[in-house]
Biopython code that builds the backbone (N, CA, C, O; Angstrom):
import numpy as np
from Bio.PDB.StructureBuilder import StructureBuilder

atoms = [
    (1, "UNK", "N", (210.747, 102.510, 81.946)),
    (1, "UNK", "CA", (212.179, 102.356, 81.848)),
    (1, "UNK", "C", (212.752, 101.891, 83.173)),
    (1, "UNK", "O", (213.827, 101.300, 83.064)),
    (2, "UNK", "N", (212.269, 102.029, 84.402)),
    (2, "UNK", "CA", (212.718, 101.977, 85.752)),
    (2, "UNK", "C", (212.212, 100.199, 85.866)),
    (2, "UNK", "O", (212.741, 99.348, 86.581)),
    (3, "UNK", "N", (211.373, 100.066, 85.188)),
    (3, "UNK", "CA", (210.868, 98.695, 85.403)),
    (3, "UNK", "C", (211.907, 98.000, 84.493)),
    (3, "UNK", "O", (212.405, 96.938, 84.866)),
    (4, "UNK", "N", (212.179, 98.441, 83.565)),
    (4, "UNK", "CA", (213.338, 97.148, 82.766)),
    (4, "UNK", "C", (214.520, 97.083, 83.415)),
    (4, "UNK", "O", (215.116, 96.008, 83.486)),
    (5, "UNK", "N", (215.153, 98.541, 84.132)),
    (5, "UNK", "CA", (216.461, 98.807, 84.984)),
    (5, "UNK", "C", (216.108, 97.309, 85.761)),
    (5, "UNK", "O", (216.716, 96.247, 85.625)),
    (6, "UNK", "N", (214.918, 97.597, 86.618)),
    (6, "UNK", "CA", (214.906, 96.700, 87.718)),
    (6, "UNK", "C", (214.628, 95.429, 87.231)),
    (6, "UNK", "O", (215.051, 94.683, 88.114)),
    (7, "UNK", "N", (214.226, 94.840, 86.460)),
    (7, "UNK", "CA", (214.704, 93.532, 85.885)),
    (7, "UNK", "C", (215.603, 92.817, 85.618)),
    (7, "UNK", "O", (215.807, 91.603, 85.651)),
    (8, "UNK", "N", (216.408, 94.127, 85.205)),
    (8, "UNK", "CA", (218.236, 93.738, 84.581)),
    (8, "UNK", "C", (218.458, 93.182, 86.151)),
    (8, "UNK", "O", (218.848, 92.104, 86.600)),
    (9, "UNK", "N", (218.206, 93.907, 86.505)),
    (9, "UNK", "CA", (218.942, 93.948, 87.929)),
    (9, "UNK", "C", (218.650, 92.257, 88.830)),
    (9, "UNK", "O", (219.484, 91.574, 89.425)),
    (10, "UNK", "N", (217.441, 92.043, 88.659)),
    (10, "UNK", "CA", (217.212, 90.992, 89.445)),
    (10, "UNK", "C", (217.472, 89.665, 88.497)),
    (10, "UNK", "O", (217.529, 88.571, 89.059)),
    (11, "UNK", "N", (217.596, 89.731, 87.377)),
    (11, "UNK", "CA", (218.403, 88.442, 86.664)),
    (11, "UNK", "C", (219.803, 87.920, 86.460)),
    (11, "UNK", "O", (219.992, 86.785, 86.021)),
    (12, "UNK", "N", (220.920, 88.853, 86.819)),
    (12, "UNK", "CA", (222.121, 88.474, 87.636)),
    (12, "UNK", "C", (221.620, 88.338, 88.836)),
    (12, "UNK", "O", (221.878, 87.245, 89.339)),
    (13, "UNK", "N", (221.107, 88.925, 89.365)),
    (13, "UNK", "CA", (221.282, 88.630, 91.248)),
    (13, "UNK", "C", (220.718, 86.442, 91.239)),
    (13, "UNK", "O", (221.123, 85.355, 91.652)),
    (14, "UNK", "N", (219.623, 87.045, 90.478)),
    (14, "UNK", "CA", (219.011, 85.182, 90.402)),
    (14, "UNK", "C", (220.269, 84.262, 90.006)),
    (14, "UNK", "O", (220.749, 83.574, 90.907)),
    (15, "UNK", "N", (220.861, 84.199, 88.667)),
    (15, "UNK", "CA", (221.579, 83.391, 88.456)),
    (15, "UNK", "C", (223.032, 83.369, 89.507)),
    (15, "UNK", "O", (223.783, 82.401, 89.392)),
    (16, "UNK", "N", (223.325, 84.314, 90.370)),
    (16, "UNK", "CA", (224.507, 84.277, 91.604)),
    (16, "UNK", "C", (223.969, 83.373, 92.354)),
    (16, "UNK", "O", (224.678, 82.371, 92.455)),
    (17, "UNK", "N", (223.195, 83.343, 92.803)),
    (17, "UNK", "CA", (221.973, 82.921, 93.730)),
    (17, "UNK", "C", (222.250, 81.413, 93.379)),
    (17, "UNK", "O", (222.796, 80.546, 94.061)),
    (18, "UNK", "N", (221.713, 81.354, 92.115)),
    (18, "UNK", "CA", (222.252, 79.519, 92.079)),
    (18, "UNK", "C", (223.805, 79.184, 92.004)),
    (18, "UNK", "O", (224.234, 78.030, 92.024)),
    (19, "UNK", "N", (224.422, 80.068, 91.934)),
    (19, "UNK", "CA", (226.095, 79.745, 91.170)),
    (19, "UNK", "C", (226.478, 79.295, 92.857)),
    (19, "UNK", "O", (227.334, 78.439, 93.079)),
    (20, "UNK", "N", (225.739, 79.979, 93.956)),
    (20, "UNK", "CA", (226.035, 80.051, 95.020)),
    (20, "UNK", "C", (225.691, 79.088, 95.826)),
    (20, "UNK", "O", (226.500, 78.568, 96.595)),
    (21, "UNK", "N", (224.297, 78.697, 95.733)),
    (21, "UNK", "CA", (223.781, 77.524, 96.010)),
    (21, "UNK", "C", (224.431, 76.020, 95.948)),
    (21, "UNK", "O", (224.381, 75.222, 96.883)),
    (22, "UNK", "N", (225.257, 75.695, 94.251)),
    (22, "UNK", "CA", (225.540, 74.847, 93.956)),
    (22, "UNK", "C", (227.077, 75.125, 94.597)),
    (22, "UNK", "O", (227.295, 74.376, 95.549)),
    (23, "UNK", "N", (228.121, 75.986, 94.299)),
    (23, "UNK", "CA", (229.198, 76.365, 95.575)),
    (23, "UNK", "C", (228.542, 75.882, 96.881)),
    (23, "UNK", "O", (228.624, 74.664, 96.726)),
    (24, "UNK", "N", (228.141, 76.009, 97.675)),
    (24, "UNK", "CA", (227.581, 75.655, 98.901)),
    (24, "UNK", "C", (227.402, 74.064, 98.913)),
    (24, "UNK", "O", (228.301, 73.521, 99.554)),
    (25, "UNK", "N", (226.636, 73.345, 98.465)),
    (25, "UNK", "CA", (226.269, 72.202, 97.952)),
    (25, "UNK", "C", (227.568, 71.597, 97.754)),
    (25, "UNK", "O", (227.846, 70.702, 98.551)),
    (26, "UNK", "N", (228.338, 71.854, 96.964)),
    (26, "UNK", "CA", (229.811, 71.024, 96.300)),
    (26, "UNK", "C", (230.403, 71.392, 97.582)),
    (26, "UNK", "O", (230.403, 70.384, 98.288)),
    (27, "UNK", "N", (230.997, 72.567, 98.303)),
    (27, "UNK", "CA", (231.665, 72.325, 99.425)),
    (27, "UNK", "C", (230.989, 71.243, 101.059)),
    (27, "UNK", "O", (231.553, 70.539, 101.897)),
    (28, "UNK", "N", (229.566, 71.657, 100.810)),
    (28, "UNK", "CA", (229.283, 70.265, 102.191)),
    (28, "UNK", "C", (229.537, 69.261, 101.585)),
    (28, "UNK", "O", (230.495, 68.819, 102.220)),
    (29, "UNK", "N", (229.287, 68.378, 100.549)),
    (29, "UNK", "CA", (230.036, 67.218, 99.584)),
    (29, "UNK", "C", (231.031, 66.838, 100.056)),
    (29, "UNK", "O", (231.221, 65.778, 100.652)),
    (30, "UNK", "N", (231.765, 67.683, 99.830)),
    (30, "UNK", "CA", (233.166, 67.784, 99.658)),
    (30, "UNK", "C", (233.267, 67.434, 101.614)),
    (30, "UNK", "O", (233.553, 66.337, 102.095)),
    (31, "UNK", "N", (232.983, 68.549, 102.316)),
    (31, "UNK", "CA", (233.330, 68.324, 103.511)),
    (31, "UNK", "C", (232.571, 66.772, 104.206)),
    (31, "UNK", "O", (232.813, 66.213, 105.275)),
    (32, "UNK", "N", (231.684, 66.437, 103.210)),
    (32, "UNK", "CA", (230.877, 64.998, 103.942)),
    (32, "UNK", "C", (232.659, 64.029, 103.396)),
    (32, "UNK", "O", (233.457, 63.457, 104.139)),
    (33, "UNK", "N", (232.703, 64.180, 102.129)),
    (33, "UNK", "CA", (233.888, 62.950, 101.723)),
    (33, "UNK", "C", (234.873, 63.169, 102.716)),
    (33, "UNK", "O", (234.892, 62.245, 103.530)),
    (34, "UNK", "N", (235.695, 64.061, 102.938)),
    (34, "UNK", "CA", (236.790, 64.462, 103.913)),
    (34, "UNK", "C", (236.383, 63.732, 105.021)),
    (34, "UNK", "O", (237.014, 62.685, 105.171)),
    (35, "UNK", "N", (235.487, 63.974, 105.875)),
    (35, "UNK", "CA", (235.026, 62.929, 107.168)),
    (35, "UNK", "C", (234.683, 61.961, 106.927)),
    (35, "UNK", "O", (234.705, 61.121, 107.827)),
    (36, "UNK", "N", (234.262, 61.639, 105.779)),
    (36, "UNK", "CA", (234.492, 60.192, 105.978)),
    (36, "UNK", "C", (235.767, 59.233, 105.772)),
    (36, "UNK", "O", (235.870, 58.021, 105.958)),
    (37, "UNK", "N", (236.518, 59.993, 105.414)),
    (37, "UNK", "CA", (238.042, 59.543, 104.950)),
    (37, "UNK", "C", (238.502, 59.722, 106.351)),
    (37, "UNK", "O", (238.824, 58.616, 106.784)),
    (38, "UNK", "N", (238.656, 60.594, 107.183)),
    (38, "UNK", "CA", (239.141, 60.774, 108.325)),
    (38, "UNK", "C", (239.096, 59.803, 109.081)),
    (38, "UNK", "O", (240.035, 59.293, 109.693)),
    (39, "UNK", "N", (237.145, 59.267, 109.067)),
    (39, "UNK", "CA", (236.598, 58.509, 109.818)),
    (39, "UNK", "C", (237.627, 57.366, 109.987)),
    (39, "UNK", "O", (238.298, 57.053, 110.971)),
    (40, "UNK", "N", (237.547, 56.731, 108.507)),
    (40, "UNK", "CA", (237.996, 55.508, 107.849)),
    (40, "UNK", "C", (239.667, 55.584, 107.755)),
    (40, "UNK", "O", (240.110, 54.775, 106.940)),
    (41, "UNK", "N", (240.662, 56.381, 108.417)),
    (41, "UNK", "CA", (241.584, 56.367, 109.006)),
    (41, "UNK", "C", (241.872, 56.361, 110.140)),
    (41, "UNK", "O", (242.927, 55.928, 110.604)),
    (42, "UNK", "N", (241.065, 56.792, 110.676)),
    (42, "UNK", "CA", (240.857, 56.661, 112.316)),
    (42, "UNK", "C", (240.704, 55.373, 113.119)),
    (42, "UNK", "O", (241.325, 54.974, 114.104)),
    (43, "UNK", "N", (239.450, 54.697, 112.244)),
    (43, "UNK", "CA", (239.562, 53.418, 112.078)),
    (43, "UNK", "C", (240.333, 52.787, 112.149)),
    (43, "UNK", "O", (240.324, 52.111, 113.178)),
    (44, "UNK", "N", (241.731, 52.503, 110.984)),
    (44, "UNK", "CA", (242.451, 51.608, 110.495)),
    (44, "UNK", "C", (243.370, 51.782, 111.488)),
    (44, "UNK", "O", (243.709, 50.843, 112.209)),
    (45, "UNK", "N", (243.962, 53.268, 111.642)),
    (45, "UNK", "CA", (244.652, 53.545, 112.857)),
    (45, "UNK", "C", (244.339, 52.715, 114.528)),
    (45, "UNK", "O", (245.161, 52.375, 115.380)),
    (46, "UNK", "N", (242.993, 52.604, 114.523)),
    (46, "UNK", "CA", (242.992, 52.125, 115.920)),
    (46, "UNK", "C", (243.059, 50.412, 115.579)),
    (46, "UNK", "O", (243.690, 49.587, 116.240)),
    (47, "UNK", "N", (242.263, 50.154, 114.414)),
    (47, "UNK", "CA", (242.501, 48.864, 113.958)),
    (47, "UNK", "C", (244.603, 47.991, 114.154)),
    (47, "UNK", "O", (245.148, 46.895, 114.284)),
    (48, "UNK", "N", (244.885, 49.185, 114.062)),
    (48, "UNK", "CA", (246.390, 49.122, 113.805)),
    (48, "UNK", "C", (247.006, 48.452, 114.595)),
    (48, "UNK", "O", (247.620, 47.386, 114.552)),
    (49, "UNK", "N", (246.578, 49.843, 115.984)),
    (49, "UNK", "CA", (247.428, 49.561, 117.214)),
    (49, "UNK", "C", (246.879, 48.294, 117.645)),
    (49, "UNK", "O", (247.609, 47.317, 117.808)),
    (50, "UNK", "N", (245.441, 48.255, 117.867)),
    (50, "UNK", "CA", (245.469, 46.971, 118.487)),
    (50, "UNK", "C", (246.010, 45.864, 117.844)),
    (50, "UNK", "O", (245.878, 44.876, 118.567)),
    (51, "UNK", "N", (246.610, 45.586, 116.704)),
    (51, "UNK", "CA", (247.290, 44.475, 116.219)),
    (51, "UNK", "C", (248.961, 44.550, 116.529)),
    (51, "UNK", "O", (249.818, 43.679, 116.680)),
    (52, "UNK", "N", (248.983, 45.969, 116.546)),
    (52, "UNK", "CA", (250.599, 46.059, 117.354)),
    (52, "UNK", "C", (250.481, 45.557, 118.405)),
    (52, "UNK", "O", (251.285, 44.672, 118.697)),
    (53, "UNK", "N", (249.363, 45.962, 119.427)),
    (53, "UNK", "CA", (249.897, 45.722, 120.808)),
    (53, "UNK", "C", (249.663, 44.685, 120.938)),
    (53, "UNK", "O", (250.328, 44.174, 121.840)),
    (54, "UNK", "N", (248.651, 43.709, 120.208)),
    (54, "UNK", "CA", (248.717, 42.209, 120.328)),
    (54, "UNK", "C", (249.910, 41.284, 120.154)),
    (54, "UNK", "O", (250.276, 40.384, 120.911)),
    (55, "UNK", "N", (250.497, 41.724, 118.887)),
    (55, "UNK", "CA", (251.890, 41.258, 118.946)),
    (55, "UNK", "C", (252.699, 41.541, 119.459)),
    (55, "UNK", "O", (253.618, 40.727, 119.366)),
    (56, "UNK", "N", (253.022, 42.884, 120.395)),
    (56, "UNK", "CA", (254.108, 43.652, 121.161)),
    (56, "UNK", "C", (253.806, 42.509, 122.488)),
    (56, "UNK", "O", (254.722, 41.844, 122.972)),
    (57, "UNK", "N", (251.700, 42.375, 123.189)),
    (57, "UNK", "CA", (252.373, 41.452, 124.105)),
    (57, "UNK", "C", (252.408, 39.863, 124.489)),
    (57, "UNK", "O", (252.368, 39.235, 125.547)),
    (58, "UNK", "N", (252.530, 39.426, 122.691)),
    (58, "UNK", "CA", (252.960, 38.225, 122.981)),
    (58, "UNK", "C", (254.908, 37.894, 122.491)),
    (58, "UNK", "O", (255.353, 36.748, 122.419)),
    (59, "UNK", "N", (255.739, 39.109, 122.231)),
    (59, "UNK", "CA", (256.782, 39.518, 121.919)),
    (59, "UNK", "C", (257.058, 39.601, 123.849)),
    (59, "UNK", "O", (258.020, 38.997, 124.323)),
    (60, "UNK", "N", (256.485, 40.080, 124.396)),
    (60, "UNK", "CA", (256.728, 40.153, 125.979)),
    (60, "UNK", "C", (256.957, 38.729, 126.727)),
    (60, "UNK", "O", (257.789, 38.376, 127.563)),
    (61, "UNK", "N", (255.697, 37.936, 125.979)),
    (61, "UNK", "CA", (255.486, 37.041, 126.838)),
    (61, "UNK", "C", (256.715, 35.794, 126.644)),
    (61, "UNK", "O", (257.313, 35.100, 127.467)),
    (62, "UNK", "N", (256.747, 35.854, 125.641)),
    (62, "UNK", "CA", (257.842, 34.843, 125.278)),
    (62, "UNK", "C", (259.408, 35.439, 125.960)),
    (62, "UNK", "O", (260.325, 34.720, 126.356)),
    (63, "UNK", "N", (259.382, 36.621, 125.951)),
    (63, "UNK", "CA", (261.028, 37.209, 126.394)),
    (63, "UNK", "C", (260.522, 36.731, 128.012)),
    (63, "UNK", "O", (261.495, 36.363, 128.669)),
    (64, "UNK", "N", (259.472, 36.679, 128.620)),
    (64, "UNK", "CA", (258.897, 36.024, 129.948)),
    (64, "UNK", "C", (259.449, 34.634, 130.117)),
    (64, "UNK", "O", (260.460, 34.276, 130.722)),
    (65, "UNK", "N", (258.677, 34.024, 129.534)),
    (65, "UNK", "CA", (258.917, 32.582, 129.235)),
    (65, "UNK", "C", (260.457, 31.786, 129.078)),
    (65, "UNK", "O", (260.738, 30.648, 129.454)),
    (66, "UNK", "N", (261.503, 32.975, 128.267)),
    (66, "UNK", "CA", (262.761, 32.475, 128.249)),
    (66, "UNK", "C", (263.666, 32.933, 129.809)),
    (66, "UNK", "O", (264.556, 32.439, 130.501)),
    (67, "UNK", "N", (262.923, 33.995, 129.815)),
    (67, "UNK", "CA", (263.412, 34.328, 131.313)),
    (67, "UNK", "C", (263.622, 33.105, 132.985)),
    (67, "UNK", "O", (264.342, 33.141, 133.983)),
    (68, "UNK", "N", (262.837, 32.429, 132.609)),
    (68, "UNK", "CA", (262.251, 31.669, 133.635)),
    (68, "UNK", "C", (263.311, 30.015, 133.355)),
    (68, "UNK", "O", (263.440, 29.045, 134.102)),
    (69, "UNK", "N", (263.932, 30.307, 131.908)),
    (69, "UNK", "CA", (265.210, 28.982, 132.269)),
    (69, "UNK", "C", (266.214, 29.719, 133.706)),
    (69, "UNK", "O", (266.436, 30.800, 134.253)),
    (70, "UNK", "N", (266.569, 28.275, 133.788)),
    (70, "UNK", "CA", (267.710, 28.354, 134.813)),
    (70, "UNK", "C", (269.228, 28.645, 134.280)),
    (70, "UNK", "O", (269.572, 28.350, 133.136)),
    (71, "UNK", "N", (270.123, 29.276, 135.263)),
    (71, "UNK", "CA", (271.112, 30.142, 134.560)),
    (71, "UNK", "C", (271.802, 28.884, 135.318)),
    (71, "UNK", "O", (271.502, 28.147, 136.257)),
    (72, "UNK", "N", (273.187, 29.068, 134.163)),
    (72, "UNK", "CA", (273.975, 28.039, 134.338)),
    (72, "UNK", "C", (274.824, 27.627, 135.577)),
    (72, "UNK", "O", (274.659, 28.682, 136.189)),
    (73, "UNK", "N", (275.489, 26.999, 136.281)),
    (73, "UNK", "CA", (276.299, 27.164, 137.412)),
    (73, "UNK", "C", (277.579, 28.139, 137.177)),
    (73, "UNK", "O", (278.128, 28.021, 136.082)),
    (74, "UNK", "N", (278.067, 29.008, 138.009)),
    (74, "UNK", "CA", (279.496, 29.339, 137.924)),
    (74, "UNK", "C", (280.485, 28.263, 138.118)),
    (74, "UNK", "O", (280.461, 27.502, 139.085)),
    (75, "UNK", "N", (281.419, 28.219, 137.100)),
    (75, "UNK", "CA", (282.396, 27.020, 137.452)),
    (75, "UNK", "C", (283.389, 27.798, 138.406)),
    (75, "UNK", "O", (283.398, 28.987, 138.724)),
    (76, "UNK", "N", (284.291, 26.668, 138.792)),
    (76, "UNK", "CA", (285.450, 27.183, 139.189)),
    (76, "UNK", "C", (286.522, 28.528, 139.168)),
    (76, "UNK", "O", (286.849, 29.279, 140.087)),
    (77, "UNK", "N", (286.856, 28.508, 137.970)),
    (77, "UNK", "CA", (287.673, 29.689, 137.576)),
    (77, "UNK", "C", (286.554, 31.240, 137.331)),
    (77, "UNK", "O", (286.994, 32.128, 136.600)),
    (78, "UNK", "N", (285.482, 31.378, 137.841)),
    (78, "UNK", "CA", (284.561, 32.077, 137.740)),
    (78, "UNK", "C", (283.826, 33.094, 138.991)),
    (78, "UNK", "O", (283.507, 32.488, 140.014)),
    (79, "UNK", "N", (283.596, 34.335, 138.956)),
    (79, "UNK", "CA", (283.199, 34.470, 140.275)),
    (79, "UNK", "C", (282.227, 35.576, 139.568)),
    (79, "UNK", "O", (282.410, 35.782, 138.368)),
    (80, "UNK", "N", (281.037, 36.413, 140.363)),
    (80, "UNK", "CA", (280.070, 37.276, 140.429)),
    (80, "UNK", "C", (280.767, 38.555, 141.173)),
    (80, "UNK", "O", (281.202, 38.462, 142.321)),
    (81, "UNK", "N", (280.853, 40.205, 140.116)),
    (81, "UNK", "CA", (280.878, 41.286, 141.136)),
    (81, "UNK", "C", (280.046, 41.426, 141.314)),
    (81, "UNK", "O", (279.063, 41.505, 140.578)),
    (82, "UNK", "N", (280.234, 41.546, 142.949)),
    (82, "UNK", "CA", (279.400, 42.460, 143.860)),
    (82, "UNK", "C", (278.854, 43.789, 143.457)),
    (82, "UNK", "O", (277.982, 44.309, 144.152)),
    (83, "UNK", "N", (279.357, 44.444, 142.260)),
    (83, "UNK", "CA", (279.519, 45.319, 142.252)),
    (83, "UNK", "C", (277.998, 45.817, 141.117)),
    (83, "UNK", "O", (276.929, 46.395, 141.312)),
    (84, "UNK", "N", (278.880, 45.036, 139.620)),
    (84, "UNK", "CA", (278.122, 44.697, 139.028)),
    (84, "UNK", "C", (277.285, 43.806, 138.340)),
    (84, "UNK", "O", (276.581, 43.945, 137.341)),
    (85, "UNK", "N", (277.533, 42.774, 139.157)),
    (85, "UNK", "CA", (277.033, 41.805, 139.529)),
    (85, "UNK", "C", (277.033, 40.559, 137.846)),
    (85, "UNK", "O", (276.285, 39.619, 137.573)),
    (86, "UNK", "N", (278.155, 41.125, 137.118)),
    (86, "UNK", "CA", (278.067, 40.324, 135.840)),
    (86, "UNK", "C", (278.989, 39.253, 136.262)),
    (86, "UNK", "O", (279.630, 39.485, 137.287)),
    (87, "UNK", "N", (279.235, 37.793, 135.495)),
    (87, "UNK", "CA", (279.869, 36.467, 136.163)),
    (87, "UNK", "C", (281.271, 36.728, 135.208)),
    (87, "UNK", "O", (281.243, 37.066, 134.025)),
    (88, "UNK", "N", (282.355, 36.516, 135.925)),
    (88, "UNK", "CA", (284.011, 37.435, 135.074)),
    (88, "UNK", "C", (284.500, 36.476, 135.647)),
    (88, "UNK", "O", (284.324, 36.135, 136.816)),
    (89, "UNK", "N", (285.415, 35.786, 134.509)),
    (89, "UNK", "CA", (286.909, 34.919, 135.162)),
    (89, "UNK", "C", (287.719, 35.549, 135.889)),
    (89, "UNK", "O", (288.117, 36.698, 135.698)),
    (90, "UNK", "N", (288.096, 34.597, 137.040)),
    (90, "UNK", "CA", (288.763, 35.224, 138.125)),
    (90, "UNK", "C", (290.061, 35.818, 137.843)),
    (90, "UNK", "O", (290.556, 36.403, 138.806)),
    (91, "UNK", "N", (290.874, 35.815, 136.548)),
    (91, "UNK", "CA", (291.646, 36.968, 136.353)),
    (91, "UNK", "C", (291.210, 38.298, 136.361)),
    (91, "UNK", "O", (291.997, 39.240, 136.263)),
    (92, "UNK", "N", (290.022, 38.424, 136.469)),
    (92, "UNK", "CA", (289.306, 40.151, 136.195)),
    (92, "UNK", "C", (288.996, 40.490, 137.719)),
    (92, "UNK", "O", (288.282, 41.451, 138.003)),
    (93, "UNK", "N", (289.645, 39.538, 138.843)),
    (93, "UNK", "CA", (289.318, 39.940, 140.061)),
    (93, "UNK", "C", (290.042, 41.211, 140.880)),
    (93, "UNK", "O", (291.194, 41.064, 141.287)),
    (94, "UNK", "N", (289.427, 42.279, 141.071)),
    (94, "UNK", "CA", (290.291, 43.080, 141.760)),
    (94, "UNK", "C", (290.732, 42.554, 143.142)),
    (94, "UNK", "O", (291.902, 42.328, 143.451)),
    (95, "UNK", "N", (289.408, 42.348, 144.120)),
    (95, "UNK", "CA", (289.728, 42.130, 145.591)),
    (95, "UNK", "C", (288.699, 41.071, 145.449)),
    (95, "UNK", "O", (287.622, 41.001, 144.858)),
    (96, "UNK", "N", (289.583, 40.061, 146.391)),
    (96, "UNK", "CA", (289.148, 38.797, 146.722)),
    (96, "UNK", "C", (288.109, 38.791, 147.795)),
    (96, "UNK", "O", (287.218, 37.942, 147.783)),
    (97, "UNK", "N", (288.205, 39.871, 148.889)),
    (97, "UNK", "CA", (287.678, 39.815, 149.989)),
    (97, "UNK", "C", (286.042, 40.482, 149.703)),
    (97, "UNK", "O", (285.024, 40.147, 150.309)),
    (98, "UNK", "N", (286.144, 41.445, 148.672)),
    (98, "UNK", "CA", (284.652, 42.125, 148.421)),
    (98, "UNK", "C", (283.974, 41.660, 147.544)),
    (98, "UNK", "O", (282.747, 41.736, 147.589)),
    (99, "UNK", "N", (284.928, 40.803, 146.093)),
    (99, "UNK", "CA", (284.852, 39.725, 145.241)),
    (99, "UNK", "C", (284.196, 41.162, 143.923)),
    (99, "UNK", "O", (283.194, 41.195, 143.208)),
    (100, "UNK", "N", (285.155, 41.985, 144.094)),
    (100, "UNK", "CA", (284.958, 43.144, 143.018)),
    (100, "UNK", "C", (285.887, 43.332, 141.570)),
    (100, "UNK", "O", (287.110, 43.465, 141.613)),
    (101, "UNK", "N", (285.329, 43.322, 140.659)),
    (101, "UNK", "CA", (286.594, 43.265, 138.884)),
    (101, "UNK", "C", (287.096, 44.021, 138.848)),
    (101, "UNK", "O", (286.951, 45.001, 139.578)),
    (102, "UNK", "N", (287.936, 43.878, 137.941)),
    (102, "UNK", "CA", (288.735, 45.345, 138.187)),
    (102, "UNK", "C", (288.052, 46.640, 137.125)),
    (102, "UNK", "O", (288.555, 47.757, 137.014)),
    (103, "UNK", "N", (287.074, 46.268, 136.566)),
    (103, "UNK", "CA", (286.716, 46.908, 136.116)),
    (103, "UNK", "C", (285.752, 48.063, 136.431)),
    (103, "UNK", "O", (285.454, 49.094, 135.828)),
    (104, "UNK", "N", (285.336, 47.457, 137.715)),
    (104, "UNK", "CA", (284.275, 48.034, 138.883)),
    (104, "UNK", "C", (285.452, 48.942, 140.024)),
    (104, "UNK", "O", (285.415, 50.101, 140.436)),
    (105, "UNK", "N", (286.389, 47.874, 140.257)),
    (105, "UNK", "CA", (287.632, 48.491, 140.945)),
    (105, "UNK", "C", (287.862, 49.853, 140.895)),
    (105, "UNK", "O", (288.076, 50.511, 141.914)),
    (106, "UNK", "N", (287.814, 50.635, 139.041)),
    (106, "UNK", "CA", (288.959, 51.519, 138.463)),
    (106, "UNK", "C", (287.821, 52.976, 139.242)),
    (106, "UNK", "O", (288.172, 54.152, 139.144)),
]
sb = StructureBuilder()
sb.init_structure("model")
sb.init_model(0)
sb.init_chain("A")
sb.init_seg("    ")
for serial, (resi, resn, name, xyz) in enumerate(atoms, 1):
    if name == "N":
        sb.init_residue(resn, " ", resi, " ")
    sb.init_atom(name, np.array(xyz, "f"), 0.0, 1.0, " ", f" {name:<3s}", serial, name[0])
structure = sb.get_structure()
């Protein structure tokens, strides 16, 4: 009778045993797909930036390039503050002598 007890006994423990096995099995699976998805975002991500920053620095180079025209003459009725150094018709002149706007003036 002690021998059939102990039989019962070891034929659930066996079939846990595999229920457990295959649990084990399906979660490394599972954790192999996850890294590789990670991987393969990681990827695209770096794939990314470098296509941003390729275009960010030829977006530079050209704001370079326009930089380098020549700025127009000040005419006559026109002068530069000293101050802030933007080009203002000479009605916006505070003082003639420091050549400051009045907007720099206030």
């Amino acid at each position: 009778m002690d021998e059939g007890f102990g039989d019962s006994d070891l034929d659930p423990g066996s079939e846990d045993d595999g229920d457990d096995k295959a649990a084990e099995e399906a979660a490394e699976a599972l954790e192999e797909l996850e890294a590789e998805e990670l991987e393969l975002l990681e990827d695209e991500a770096a794939e990314t930036l470098l296509v941003d920053e390729a275009a960010e620095l030829r977006a530079i180079r050209r704001a370079e390039l326009t930089l380098d025209a020549d700025a127009e003459e000040i005419r006559g009725d026109e002068f530069v503050c000293s101050s802030c150094f933007l080009v203002k018709r000479i009605s916006q002149l505070a003082n003639k002598r420091k050549l400051i706007c009045k907007d720099c003036a206030d």
